[in-house]
C-alpha positions as CSV (number, residue, x, y, z in Angstrom):
1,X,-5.7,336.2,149.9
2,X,-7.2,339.7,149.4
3,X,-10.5,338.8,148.4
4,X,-10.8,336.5,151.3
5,X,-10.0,339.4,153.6
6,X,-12.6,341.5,151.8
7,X,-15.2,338.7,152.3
8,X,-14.5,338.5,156.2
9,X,-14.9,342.4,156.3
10,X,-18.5,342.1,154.2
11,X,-19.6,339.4,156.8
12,X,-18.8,341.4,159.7
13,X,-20.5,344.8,158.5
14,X,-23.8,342.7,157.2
15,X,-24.0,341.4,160.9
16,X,-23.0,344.9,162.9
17,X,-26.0,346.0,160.4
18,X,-28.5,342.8,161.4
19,X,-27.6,343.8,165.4
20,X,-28.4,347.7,164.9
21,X,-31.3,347.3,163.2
22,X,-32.4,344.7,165.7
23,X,-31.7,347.5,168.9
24,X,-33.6,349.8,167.0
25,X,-36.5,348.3,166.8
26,X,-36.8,347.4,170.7
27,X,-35.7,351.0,171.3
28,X,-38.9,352.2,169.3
29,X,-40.9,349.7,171.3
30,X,-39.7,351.1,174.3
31,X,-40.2,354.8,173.2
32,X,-43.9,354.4,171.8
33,X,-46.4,357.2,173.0
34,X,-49.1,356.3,176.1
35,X,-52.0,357.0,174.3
36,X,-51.3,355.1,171.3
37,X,-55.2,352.7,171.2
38,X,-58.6,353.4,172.9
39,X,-58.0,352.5,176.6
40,X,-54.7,351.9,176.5
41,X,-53.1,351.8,179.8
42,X,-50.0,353.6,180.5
43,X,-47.0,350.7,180.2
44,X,-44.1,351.1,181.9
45,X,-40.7,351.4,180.0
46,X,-39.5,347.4,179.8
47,X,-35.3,347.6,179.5
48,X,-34.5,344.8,176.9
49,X,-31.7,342.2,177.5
50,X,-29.4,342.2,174.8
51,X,-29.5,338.4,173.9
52,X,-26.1,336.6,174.1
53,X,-26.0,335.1,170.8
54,X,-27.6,335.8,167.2
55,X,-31.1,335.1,166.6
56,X,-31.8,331.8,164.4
57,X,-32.1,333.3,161.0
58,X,-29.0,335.6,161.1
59,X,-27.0,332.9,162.1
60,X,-28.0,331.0,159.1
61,X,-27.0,333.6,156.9
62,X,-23.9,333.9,158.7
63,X,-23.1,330.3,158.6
64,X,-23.7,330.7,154.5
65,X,-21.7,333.4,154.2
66,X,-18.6,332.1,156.2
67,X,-18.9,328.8,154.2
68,X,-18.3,330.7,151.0
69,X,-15.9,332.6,152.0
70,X,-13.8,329.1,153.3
71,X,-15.1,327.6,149.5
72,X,-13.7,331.0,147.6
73,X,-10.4,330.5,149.8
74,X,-9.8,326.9,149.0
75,X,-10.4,327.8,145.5
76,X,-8.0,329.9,145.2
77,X,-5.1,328.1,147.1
78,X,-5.9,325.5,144.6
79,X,-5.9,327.8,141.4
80,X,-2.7,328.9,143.0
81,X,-1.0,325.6,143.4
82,X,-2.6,324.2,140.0
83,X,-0.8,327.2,138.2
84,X,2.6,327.0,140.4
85,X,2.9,323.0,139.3
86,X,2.1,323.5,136.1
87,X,5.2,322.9,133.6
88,X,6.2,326.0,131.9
89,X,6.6,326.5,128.0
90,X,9.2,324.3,126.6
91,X,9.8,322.5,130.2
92,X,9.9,318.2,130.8
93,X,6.8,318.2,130.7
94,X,6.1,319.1,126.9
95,X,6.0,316.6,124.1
96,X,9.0,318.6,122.5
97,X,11.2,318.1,125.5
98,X,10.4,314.4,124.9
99,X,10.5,313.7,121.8
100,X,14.4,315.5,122.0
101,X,15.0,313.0,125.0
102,X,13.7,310.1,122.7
103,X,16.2,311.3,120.2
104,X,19.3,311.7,122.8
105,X,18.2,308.2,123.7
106,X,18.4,306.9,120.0
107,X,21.3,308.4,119.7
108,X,23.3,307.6,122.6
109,X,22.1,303.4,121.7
110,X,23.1,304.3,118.2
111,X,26.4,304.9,119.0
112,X,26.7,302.1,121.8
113,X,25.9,299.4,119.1
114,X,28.8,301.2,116.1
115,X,31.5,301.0,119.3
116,X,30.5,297.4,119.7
117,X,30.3,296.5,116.3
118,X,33.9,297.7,115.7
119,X,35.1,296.0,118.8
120,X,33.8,293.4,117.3
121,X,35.6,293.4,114.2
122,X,38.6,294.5,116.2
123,X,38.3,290.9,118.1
124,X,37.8,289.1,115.3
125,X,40.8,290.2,113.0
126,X,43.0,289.2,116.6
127,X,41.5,286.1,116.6
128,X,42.2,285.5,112.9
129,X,45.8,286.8,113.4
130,X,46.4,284.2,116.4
131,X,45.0,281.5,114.8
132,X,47.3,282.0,111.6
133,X,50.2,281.9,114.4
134,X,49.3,278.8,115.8
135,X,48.5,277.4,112.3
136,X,52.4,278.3,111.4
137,X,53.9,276.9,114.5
138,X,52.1,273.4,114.1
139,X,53.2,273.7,110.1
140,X,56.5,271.5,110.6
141,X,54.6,268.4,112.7
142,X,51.9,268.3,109.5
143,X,54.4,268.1,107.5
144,X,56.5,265.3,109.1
145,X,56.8,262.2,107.2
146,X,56.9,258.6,108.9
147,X,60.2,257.6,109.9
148,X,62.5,255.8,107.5
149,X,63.8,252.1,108.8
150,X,66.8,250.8,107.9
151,X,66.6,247.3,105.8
152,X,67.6,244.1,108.6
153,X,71.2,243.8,108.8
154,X,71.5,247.6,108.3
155,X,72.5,250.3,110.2
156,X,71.5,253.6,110.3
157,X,73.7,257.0,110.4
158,X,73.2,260.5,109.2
159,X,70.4,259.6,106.4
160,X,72.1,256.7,105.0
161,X,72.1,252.8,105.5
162,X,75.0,251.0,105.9
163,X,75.7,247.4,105.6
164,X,79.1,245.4,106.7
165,X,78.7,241.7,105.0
166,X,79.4,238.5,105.9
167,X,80.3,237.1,102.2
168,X,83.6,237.8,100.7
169,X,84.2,239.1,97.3
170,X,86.4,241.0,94.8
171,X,86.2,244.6,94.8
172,X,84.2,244.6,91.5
173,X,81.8,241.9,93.0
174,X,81.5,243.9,96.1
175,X,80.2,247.0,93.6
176,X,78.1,244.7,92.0
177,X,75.9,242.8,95.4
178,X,75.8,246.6,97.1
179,X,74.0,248.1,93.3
180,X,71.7,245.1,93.2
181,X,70.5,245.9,96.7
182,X,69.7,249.8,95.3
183,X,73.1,250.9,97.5
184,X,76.9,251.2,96.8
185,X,80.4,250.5,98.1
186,X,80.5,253.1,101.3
187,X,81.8,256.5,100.5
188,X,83.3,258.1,103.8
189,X,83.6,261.7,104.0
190,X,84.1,262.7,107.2
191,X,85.9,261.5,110.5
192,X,82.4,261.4,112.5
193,X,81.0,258.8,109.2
194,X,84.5,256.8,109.3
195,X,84.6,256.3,113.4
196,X,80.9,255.0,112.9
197,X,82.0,252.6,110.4
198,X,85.3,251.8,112.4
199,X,83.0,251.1,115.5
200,X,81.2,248.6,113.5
201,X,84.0,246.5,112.2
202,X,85.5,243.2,114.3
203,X,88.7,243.2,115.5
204,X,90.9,240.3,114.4
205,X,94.2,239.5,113.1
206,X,93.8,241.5,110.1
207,X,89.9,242.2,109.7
208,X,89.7,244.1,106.1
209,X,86.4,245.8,104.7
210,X,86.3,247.1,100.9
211,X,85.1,250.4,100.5
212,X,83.8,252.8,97.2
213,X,87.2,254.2,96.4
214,X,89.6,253.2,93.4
215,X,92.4,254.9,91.2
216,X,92.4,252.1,88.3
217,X,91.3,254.1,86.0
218,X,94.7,257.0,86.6
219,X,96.9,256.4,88.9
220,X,97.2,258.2,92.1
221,X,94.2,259.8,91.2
222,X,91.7,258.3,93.8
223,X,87.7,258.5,93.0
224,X,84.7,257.3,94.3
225,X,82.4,255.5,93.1
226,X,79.9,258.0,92.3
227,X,82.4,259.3,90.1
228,X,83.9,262.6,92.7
229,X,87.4,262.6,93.5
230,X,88.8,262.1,97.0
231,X,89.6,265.4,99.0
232,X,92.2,264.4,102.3
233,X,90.7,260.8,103.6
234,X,91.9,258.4,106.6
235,X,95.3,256.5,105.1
236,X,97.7,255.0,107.5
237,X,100.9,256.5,107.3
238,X,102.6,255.3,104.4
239,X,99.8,254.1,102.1
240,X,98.2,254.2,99.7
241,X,101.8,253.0,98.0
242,X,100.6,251.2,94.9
243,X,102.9,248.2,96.3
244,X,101.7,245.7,93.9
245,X,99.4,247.4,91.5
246,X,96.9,248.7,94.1
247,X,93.7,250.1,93.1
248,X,91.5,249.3,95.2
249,X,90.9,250.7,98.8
250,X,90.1,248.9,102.3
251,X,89.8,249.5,106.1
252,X,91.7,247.6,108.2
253,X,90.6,246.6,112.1
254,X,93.3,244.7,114.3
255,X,93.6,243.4,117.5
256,X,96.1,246.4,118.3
257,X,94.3,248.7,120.5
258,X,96.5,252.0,119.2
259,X,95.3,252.2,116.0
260,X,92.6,254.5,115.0
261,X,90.0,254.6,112.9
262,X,91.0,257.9,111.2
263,X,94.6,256.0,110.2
264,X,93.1,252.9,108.6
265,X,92.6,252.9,105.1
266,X,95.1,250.8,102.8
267,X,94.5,250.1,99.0
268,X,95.1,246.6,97.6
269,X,94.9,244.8,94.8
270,X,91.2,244.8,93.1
271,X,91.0,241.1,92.9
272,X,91.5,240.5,96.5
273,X,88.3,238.3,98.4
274,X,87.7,240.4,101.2
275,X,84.1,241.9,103.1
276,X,83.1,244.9,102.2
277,X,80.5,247.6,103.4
278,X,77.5,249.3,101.5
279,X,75.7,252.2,102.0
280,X,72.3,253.4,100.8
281,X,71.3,257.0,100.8
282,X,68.0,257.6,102.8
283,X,65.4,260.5,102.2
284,X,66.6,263.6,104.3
285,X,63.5,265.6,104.9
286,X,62.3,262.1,107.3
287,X,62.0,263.1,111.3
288,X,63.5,260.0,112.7
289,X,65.4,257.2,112.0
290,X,64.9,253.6,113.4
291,X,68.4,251.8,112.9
292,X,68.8,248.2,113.5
């Protein structure tokens, strides 16, 4: 802004000269001696009219001069601003500001993608875990069997078949038709097994069903047919007596309405014709059972 005031002040003296020099030339006009030239006449002294404005070729030069000045100033405002918007040393606009942007980019997306890779394992070990669960919980549906049906005739209770028959026999030919059908004469353990059996039994005068228990072997020393010996059972009070050699054992069903099942068993002789009941041991691990 200095040198622009300096130009201003050049201007002004070069025209304050132009304007002197121009007065002091129509002052020696003015001033010039009577007898200058042969037969000169005497002139009178003509007063000169300052003009109002500059002559033609000092305002040319003027013009010049003020348009360089305005070119010099706009120059400089726009050295000034060029300078003042120019990014310093080290600033956003150097490559080494960003090239270390790049690399804080990089970085930072670097990093993203390792936290979403280990989320990612993360997920997939949960998903492996849950899908071992569900795995274990369907295990014992895979591993069902199909259910076991009792043979016609048969009826079903806690994994065995049982069969009461129509034919009469001894009690060794009873042992004999139950093993040909791959069964044996019943073996009753407990009061839920003998109420099932009871419940299946006819009433009648004196309805009497052989069953897998004997003592012909020792006496009073009751075994089943699988060989085990008898812990408690169901006997009716009195029995088993032995009344007339009696080795053999039987369930009796009557028309009298008191008795009860867990009071029933008698023993007889062996070569008595009676019914008798079978049973034939079923595979456990089966889901259901279909009796008939």
């Amino acid at each position: 802004m200095s040198t622009t005031g300096g130009g201003s002040v050049a201007c002004e003296g070069m025209y304050s000269k132009l304007i002197d020099d121009e007065a002091g030339a129509y002052d020696n006009i003015n001033h010039r001696s009577p007898d200058v030239g042969l037969g000169a006449h005497p002139v009178s002294p003509v007063r000169l009219t300052p003009r109002p404005s500059t002559p033609g070729p000092y305002r040319f030069t003027t013009i010049c001069l003020a348009t360089l000045c305005a070119v010099l100033l706009i120059s400089i405002i726009a050295v000034a601003v060029h300078y003042k918007n120019k990014p310093q040393g080290g600033g956003e606009g150097t490559p080494t500001f960003q090239k270390q942007t790049q690399e804080a980019d990089v970085s930072a997306l670097t990093a993203s993608i390792s936290k979403l890779q280990q989320e990612k394992t993360h997920l997939q070990k949960e998903v492996e875990e849950l899908q071992a669960k569900l795995a274990a919980t369907k295990a014992p549906e895979v591993e069902t069997t199909a259910p076991i049906v009792c043979p016609t005739d048969w009826h079903f209770f806690n994994n065995s078949c049982y069969l009461i028959s129509k034919s009469s026999e001894d009690w060794e030919e009873s042992k004999s038709y139950c093993e040909r059908e791959g069964a044996h004469l019943a073996i009753i353990h407990t009061a839920e097994e003998q109420t099932f059996l009871w419940d299946l039994l006819p009433r009648g005068h004196w309805n009497s069903f052989w069953f897998g228990i004997t003592d012909e072997h020792t006496e009073d020393e009751w075994k089943w047919v699988d060989g085990t010996p008898l812990v408690g059972g169901f006997w009716e009070d009195g029995e088993p007596n032995n009344h007339i050699n009696e080795d053999c054992g039987y369930i009796v069903k009557t028309r009298v309405l008191e008795r009860v099942a867990t009071k029933s068993w008698y023993d007889a002789p062996c070569s008595m014709f009676l019914p008798f009941i079978c049973e034939k041991e079923m595979d456990a691990s089966a889901s259901t059972r279909v009796p008939h």
